[in-house]
C-alpha positions as CSV (number, residue, x, y, z in Angstrom):
1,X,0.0,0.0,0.0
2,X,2.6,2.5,0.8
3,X,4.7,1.3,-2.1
4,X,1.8,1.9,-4.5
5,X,1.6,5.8,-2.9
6,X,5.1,6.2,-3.7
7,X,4.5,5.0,-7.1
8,X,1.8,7.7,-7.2
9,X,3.8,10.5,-5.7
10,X,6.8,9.8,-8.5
11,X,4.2,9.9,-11.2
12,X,2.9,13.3,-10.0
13,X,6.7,14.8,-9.9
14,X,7.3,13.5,-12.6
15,X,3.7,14.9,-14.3
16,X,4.6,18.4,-13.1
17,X,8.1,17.9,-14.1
18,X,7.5,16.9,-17.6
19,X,4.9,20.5,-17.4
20,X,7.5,22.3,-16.4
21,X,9.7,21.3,-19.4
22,X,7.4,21.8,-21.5
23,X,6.1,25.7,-20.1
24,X,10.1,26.2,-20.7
25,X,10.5,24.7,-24.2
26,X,7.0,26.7,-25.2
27,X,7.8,29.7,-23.5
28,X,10.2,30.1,-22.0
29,X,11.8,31.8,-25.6
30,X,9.2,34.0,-25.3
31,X,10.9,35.9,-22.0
32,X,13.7,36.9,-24.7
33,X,11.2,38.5,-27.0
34,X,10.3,42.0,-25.6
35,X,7.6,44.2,-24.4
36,X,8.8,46.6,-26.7
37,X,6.2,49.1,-28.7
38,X,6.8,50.6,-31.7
39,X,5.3,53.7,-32.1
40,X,5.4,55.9,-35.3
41,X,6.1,59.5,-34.9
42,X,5.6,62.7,-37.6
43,X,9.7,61.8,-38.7
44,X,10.3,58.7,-37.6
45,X,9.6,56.4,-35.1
46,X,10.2,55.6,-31.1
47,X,10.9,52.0,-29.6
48,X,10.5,51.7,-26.0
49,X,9.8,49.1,-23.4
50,X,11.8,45.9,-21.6
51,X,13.3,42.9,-22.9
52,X,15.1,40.3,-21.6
53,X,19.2,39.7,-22.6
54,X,19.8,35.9,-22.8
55,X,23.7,36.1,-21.7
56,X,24.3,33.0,-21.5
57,X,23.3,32.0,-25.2
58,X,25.4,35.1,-27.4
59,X,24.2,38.2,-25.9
60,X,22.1,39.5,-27.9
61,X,18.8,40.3,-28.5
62,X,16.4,40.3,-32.2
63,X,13.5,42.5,-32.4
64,X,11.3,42.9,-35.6
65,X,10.7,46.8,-36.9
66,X,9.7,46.6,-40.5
67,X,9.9,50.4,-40.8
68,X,9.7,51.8,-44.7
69,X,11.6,54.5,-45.4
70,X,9.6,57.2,-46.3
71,X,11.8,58.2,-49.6
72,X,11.8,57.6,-53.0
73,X,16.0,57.4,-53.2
74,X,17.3,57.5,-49.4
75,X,16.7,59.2,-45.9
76,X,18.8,60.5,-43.6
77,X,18.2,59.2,-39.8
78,X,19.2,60.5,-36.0
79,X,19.1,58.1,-33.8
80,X,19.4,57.6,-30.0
81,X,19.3,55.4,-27.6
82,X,19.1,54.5,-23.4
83,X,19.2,51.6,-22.3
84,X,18.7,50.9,-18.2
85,X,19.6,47.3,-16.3
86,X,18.7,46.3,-13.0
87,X,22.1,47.0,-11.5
88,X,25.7,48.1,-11.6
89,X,26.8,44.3,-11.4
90,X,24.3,43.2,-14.5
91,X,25.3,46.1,-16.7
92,X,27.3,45.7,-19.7
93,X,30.8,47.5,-20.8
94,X,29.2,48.2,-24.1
95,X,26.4,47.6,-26.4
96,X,25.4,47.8,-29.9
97,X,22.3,48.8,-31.1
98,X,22.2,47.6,-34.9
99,X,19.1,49.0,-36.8
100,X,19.4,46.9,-40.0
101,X,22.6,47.5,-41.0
102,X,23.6,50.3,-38.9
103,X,25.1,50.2,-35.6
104,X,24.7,52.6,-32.7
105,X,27.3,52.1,-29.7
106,X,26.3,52.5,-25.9
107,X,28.8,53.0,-23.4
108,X,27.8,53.5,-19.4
109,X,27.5,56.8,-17.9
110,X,29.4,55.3,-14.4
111,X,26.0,53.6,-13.0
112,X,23.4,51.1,-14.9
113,X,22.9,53.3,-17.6
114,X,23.8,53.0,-21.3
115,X,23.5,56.1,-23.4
116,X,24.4,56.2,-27.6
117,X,23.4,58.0,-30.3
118,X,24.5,58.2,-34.0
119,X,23.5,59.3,-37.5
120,X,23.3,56.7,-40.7
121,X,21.6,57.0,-44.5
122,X,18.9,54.1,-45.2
123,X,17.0,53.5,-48.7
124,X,14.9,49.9,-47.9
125,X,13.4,48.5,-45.0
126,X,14.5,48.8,-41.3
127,X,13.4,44.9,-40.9
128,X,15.4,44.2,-36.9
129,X,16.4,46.3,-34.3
130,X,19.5,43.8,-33.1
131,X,21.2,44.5,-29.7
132,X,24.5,43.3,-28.6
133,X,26.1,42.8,-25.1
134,X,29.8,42.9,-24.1
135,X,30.9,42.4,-20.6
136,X,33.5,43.0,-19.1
137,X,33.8,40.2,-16.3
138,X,31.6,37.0,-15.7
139,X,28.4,37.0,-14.8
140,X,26.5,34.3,-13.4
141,X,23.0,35.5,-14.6
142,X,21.6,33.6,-17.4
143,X,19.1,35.9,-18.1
144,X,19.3,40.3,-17.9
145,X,16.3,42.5,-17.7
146,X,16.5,46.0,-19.9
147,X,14.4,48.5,-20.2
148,X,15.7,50.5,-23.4
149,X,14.0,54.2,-25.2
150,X,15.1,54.2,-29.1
151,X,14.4,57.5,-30.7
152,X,14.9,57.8,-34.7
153,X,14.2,61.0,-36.2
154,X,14.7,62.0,-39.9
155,X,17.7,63.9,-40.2
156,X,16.6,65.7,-43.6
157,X,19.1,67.4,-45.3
158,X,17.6,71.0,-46.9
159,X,17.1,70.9,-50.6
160,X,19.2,72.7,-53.0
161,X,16.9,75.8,-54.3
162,X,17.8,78.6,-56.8
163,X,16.0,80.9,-58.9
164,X,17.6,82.6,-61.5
165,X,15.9,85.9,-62.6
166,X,15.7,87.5,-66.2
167,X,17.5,90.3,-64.7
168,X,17.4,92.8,-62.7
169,X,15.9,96.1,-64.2
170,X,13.4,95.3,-66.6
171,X,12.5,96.7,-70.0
172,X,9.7,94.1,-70.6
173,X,6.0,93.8,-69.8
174,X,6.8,90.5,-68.6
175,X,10.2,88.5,-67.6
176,X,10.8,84.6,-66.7
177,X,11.8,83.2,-63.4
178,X,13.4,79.8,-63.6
179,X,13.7,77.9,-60.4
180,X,15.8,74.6,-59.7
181,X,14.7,72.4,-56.4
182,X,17.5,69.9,-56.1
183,X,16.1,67.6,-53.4
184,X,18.3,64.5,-51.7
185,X,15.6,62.5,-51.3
186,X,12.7,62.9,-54.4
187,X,13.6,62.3,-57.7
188,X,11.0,64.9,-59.1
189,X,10.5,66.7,-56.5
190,X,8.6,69.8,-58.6
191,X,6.5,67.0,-60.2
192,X,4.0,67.6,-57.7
193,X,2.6,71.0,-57.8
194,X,0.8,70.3,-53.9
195,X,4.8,70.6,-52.9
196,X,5.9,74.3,-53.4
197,X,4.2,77.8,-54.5
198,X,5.6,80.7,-55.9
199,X,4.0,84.6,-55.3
200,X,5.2,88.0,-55.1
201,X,5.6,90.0,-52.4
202,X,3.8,93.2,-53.9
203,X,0.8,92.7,-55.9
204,X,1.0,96.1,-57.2
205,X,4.2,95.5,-58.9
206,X,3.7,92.5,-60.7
207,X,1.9,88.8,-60.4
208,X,2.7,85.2,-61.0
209,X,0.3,84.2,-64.1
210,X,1.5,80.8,-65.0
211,X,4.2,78.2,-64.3
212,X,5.7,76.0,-66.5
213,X,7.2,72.8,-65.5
214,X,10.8,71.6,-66.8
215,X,12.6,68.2,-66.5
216,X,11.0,67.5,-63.0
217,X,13.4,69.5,-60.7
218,X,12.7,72.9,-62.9
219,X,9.9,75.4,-63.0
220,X,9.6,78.3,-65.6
221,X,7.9,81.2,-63.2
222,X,6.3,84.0,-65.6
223,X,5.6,87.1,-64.1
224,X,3.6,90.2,-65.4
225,X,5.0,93.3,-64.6
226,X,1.7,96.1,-63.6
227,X,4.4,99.7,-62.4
228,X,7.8,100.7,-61.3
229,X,8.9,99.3,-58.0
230,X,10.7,96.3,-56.3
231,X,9.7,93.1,-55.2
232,X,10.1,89.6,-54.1
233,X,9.8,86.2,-56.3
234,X,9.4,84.0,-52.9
235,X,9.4,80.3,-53.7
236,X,7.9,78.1,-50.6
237,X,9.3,74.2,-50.9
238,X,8.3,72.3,-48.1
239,X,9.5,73.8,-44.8
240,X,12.2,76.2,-46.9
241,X,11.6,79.4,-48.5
242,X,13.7,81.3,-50.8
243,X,13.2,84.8,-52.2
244,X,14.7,86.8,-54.8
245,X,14.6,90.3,-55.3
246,X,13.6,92.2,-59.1
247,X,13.4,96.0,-60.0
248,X,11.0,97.3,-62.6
249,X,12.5,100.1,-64.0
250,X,9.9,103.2,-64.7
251,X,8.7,103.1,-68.2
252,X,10.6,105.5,-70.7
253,X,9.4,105.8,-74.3
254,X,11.6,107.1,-76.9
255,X,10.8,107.4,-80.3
256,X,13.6,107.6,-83.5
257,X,13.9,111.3,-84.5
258,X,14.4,110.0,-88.2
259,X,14.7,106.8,-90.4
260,X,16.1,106.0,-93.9
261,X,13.8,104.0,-96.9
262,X,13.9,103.3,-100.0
263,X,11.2,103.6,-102.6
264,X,9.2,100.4,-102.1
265,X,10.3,99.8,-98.4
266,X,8.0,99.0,-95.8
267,X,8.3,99.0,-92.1
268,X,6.4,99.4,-89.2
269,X,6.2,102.6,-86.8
270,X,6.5,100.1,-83.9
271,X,10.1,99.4,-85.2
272,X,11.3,102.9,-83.7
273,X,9.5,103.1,-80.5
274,X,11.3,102.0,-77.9
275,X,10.9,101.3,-74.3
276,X,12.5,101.0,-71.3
277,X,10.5,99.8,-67.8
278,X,7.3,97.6,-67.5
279,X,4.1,97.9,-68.8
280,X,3.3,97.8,-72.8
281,X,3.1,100.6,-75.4
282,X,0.0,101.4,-77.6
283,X,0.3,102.8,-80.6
284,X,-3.2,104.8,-82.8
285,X,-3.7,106.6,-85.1
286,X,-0.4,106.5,-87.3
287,X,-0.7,109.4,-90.1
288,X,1.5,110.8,-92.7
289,X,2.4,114.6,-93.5
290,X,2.9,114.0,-97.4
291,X,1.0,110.6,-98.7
292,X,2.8,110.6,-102.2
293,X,6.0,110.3,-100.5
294,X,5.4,108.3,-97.6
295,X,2.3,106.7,-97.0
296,X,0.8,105.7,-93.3
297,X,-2.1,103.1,-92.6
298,X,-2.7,100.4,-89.9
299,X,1.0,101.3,-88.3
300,X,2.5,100.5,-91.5
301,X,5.1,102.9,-93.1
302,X,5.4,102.5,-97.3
303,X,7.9,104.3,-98.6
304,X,6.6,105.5,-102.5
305,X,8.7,108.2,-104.0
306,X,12.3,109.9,-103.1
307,X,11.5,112.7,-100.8
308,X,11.0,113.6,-97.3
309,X,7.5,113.4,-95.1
310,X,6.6,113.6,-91.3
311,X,4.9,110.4,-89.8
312,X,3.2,110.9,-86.0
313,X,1.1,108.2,-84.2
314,X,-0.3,108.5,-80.4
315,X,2.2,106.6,-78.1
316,X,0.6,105.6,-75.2
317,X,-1.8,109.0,-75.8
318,X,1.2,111.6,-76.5
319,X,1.5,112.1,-80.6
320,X,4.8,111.5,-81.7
321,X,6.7,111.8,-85.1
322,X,9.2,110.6,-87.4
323,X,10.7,112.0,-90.2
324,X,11.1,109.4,-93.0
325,X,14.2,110.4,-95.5
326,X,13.2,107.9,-99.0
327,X,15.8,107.5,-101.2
328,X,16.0,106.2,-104.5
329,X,15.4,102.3,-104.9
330,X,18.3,100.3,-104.5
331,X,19.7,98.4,-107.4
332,X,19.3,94.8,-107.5
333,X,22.3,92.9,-106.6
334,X,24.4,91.9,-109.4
335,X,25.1,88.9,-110.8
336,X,28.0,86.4,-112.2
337,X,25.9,86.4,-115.5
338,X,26.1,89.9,-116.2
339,X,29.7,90.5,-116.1
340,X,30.8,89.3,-119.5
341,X,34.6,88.5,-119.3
342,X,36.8,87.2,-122.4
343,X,40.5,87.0,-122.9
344,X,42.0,89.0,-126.2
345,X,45.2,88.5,-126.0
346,X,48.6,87.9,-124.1
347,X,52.3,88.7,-123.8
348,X,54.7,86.7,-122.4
349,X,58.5,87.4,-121.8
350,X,60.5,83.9,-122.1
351,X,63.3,85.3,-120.3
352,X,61.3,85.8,-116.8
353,X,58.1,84.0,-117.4
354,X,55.9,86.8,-116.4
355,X,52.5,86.6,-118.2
356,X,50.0,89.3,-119.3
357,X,46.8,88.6,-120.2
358,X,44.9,91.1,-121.9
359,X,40.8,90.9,-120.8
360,X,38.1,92.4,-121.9
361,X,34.6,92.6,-119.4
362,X,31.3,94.1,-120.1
363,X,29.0,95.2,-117.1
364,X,25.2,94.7,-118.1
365,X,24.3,95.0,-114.2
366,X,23.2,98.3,-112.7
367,X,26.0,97.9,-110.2
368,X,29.9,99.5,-110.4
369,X,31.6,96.3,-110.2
370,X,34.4,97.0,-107.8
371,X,36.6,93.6,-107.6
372,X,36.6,90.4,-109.5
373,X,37.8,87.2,-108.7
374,X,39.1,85.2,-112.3
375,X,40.4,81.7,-113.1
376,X,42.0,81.0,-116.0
377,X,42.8,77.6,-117.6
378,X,45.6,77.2,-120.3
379,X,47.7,74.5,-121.9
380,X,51.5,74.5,-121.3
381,X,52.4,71.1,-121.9
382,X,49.0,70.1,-120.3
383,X,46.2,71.7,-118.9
384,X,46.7,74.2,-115.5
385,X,45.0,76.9,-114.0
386,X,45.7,79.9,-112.5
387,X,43.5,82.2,-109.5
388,X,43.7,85.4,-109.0
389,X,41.7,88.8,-107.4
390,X,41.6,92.3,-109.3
391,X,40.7,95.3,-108.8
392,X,38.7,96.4,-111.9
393,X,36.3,99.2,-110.9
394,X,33.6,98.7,-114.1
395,X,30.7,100.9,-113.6
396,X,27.2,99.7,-114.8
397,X,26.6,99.4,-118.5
398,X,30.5,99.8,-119.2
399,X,32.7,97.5,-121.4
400,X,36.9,97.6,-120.2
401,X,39.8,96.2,-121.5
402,X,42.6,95.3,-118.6
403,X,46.4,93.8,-119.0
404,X,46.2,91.7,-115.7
405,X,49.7,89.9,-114.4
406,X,48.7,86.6,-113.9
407,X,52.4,85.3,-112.7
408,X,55.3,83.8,-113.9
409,X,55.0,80.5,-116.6
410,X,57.6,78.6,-117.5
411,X,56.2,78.3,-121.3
412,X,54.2,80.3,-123.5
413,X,50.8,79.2,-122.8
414,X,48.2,78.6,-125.5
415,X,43.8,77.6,-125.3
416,X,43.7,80.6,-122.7
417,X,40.3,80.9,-121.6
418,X,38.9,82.8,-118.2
419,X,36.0,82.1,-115.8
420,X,34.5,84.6,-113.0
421,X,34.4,83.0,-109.9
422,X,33.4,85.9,-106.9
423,X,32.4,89.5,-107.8
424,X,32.2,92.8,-105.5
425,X,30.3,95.8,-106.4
426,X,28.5,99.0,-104.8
C-alpha cells in the first residue's frame, strides 16, 4: 500500500516535471522576445519598453521593426538610444544597437545606464532592431532584464533651391523666373505641384500668371509686370523658403527722330518706339504729312517716292513723329551672268616667265563692279589653272579692256580661256 503511494507520488513529480519542461520549451523563448512598442512619430519612429538579454546564449537580443523609409532614393536618420539594467553588477561594458545594418554604440554613464546616439543613411526597409552585449567580467545570470527608449528622427538634409531671374531692371512687360529644387531624397521633386508655391511679395508691382514645368526638378515662373517698384519672387518648398529680389525700372518711351527708306520699303512705326520699364506701349492713329511720298495706314510705313515726309502716331496718348528720308530704290544685286569677261590677248617674256593677259569685261548689271575674282585655264604642256583677285572698278553698262599679271609660266601658254568666280560691287 505505501509502495503503491510512492509510485503515485513519482508519477505526479514526474507529471509536473514533464509540465515544467514543457512551459520552458514553449515559452520560455518568449521571455527573450520584448515588451517593446513601436510607435510611429511625424519623422520617424520611437521604440521603448523591456526585454530580456539571454547572456548565456550570445548576448544578444532580435526584435522585428519593419519600418519603410519614407523616400523615393534615401533618408537621412538621428538616432538615440538609453538603455537601463537592474544593477551596476548586471550592466554591460558596451552595447550595440544595430538597426538593420547600422550600428549605434552604448557606453555606461558610471551607474546602470547605457547612453548612444548616432547618424546613418537608409534607402529599404528597417526589418530588426539587433542588440549586442559585451561584458567585461563574468556573470553568473543567465538571463538580464533592460528597459531601453530608441528614438529615430529623420535627419533631412535642406534641398538645393535657386532661382535665376531674367535680370534685374526690366524693360519688358513680362520676364521669366526659372527655379531649380534639387532635393536629396525625391527624384522629381517639382513634379507635384501640392509641394511648393511661388508669389510676389507686392501685388502692385507684378503677379505670378502661370508656371511652367521643366525636366521635374525645374519650373519656368512667368511674371507680369503692372508699375515701377521692387519686389520679391518668394518660392515656398516644403518647410524652406527662398526669395529673390527684381526691379522694374519706370517706363521710358523714346521714339527715332528720323529713319532711312527706300522707294518700295515698308516698315512698321513700332520698329522705332522704344521702351525701357514695365508695362506695354499702344500705338493709334499712325498718319502721314505727305501721302505721295510716304504713305501711313494700320501702323504701317510704305515708302513710295524719293523725298521727305513727317509720320506721327499717339504713343501711349502723347502724338509722336518721325521724319522718314526715301531714297532712291536700291539696285538689284548683281550677278556672275552679267559681267561678260573674255580674254584678247597675251604677252609673255621667255626670259622671266611673267604673263600678261589682256581681258576684256562688259557690265550689263546696274551695279559699279568693284573687284573680281578670275580663273583661268591654259595648256602648257598640259592643262593648269591659275586664280587670281583684281581690282577692276567697271561701272554699270561699261565695257573695259585690262592687262592683268597673272604670274610667272615657265612656257608660253596657249587655249587661254577665263572664268569669273566671286564679284564685288557697290
Amino acid at each position: 500500500m505505501i509502495m503503491k503511494r510512492n509510485l503515485t507520488r513519482w508519477k505526479k513529480y514526474i507529471l509536473v516535471f514533464v509540465i515544467a519542461i514543457f512551459m520552458l520549451l514553449c515559452f520560455g523563448q518568449q521571455r527573450v522576445q520584448a515588451a517593446i512598442i513601436r510607435e510611429n512619430t511625424q519623422d520617424g519612429f520611437k521604440l521603448s519598453g523591456t526585454g530580456t538579454m539571454d547572456v548565456q546564449s550570445g548576448n544578444s537580443f532580435r526584435y522585428y521593426l519593419g519600418y519603410q523609409v519614407p523616400s523615393e532614393e534615401s533618408m537621412d536618420y538621428r538616432v538615440d538610444v538609453t538603455m537601463t539594467f537592474p544593477n551596476t553588477e548586471l550592466t554591460p561594458g558596451r552595447v550595440s544597437v544595430w538597426l538593420g545594418d547600422n550600428s549605434t554604440y552604448l557606453y555606461p554613464n558610471g551607474s546602470n545606464v547605457l547612453q548612444g546616439s548616432g547618424t546613418f543613411n537608409e534607402s529599404d526597409e528597417l526589418e530588426f532592431m539587433e542588440i549586442f552585449t559585451y561584458y567585461d567580467s563574468y556573470i553568473s545570470e543567465s538571463y538580464v532584464d533592460f528597459n531601453i527608449t530608441v528614438n529615430v528622427r529623420e535627419n533631412r538634409k535642406n534641398a538645393d533651391i535657386t532661382i535665376y531671374p531674367p535680370e534685374k531692371s526690366y524693360d519688358k512687360t513680362t520676364g521669366t523666373f526659372l527655379v531649380t529644387v534639387d532635393d536629396p531624397y525625391i527624384l522629381d521633386p517639382l513634379k507635384d505641384t501640392s509641394k511648393y508655391s511661388v508669389s510676389i511679395s507686392d501685388s502692385s508691382v507684378g503677379k505670378v500668371t502661370g508656371i511652367t514645368p521643366g525636366s521635374g526638378d525645374s519650373v519656368d515662373v512667368n511674371v507680369y509686370f503692372y508699375k515701377a517698384g521692387s519686389a520679391e519672387l518668394i518660392f515656398k518648398y516644403g518647410n524652406q523658403t527662398r526669395k529673390v529680389s527684381f526691379t522694374v525700372s519706370k517706363t521710358v518711351i523714346t521714339v527715332a527722330k528720323s529713319i532711312s527708306l527706300k522707294v518700295g520699303d515698308t516698315t512698321m512705326f513700332s520698329s522705332y518706339v522704344f521702351k525701357t520699364g514695365g508695362g506695354s506701349i499702344t500705338i493709334k492713329k499712325v498718319k502721314s504729312s505727305n501721302k505721295k511720298i510716304v504713305d501711313a495706314a494700320g501702323g504701317f510705313i510704305i515708302a513710295k517716292k524719293p523725298g521727305t515726309a513727317k509720320v506721327s502716331a499717339l504713343v501711349n496718348g502723347k502724338r509722336r513723329t518721325i521724319t522718314v528720308i526715301v531714297g532712291k530704290k536700291s539696285a538689284p544685286k548683281p550677278t556672275l551672268k552679267q559681267l561678260q569677261v573674255k580674254v584678247t590677248g597675251y604677252k609673255y617674256y621667255p626670259t622671266s616667265g611673267k604673263t600678261y593677259y589682256r581681258t576684256k569685261f562688259t557690265n550689263k548689271s546696274k551695279s559699279t563692279i568693284t573687284k573680281v575674282k578670275l580663273k583661268f585655264t591654259m595648256t602648257i604642256n598640259e592643262t593648269m589653272t591659275r586664280t587670281k583677285t583684281f581690282k577692276v572698278n567697271i561701272k554699270p553698262g561699261k565695257t573695259k579692256t585690262m592687262t592683268l599679271n597673272i604670274g610667272k609660266l615657265i612656257a608660253d601658254p596657249s587655249n587661254i580661256k577665263v572664268k569669273c568666280l566671286r564679284i564685288w560691287y557697290k
